[in-house]
PLY file of the C-alpha trace (Angstrom):
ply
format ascii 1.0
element vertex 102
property float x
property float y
property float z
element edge 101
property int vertex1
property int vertex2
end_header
0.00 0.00 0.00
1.49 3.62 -1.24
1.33 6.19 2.16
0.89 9.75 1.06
4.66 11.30 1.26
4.06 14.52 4.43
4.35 17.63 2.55
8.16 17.63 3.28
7.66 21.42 2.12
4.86 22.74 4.60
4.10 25.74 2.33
1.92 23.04 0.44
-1.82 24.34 -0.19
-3.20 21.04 0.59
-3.81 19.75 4.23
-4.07 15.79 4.56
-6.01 14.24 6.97
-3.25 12.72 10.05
-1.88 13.64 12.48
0.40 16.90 13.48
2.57 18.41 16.41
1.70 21.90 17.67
4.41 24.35 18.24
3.86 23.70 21.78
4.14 20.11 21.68
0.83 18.79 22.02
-0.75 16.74 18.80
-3.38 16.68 17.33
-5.43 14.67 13.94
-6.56 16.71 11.73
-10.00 15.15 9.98
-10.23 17.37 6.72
-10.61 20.82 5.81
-13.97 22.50 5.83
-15.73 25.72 3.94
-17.26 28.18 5.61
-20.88 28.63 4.33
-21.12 31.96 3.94
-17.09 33.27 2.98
-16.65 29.85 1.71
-13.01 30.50 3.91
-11.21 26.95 4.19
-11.33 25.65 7.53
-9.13 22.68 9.26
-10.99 20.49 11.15
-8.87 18.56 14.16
-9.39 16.81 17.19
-6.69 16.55 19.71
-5.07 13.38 21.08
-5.07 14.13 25.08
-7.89 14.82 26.78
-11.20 14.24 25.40
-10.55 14.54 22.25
-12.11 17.89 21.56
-13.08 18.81 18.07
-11.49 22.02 16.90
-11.49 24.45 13.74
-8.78 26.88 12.97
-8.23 28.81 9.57
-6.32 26.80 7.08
-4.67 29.80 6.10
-3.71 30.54 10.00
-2.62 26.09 10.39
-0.19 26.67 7.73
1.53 29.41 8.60
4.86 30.37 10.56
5.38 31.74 13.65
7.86 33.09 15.48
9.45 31.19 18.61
12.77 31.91 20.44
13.82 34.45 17.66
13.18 31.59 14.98
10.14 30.69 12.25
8.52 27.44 12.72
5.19 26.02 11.90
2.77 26.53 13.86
1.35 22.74 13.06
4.02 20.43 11.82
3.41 17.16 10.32
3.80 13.67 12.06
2.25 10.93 9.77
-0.88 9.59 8.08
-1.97 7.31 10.74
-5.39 6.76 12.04
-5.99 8.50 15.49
-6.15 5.95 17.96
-9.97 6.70 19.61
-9.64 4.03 22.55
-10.06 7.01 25.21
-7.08 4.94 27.70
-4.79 5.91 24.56
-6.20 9.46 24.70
-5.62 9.22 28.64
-2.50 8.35 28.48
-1.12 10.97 26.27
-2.79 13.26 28.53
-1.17 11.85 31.81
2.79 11.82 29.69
5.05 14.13 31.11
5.72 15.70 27.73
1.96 17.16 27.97
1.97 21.03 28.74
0 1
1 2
2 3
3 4
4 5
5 6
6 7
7 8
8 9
9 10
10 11
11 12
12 13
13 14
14 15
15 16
16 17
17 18
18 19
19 20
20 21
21 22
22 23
23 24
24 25
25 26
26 27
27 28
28 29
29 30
30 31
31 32
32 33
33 34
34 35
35 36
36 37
37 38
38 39
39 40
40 41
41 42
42 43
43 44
44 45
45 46
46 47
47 48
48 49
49 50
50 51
51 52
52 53
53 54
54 55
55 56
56 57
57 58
58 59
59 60
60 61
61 62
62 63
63 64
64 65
65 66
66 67
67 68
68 69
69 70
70 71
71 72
72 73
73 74
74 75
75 76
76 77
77 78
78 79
79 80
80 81
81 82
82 83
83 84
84 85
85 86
86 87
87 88
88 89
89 90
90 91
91 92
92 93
93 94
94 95
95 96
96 97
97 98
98 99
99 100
100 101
């Protein structure tokens, strides 16, 4: 089976479904990309992976972009992987309850 390559590039227009690391180091699975009904504005859907597993929306145009952090640009979501979320809520738990969760 061929796995989508991660948009090595990040300035891609296109958002794939899977799963991606905040700046801040939480992650999160991002379900597709939405229009807005009225602006018809794209919209990233995502869920995170700690906690319950809220569902989220965010401006694609704001998801792709780069920020500044200790004097450098990063993304502000970076890509991970095309894997299926885990949605066993102990998996979820436990992400939540690692010490890398701030």
């Amino acid at each position: 089976m061929n796995t989508p390559l991660p948009p090595q590039d990040q300035t891609l227009t296109i958002i794939q479904p899977g799963r991606y690391r905040h700046y801040k180091g939480k992650e999160y699975q991002v379900i597709g990309v939405a229009k807005h009904s009225e602006t018809e504005e794209d919209f990233v859907v995502y869920r995170t992976l700690y906690g319950a597993g809220d569902l989220w929306i965010r401006p694609a145009k704001m998801f792709k972009e780069k920020i500044e952090m200790e004097g450098k640009l990063v993304f502000r979501f970076e890509w991970i992987d095309d894997a299926k979320a885990e949605t066993d809520p102990t998996t979820i738990k436990a992400q939540k309850d690692s010490p890398e969760s701030v």
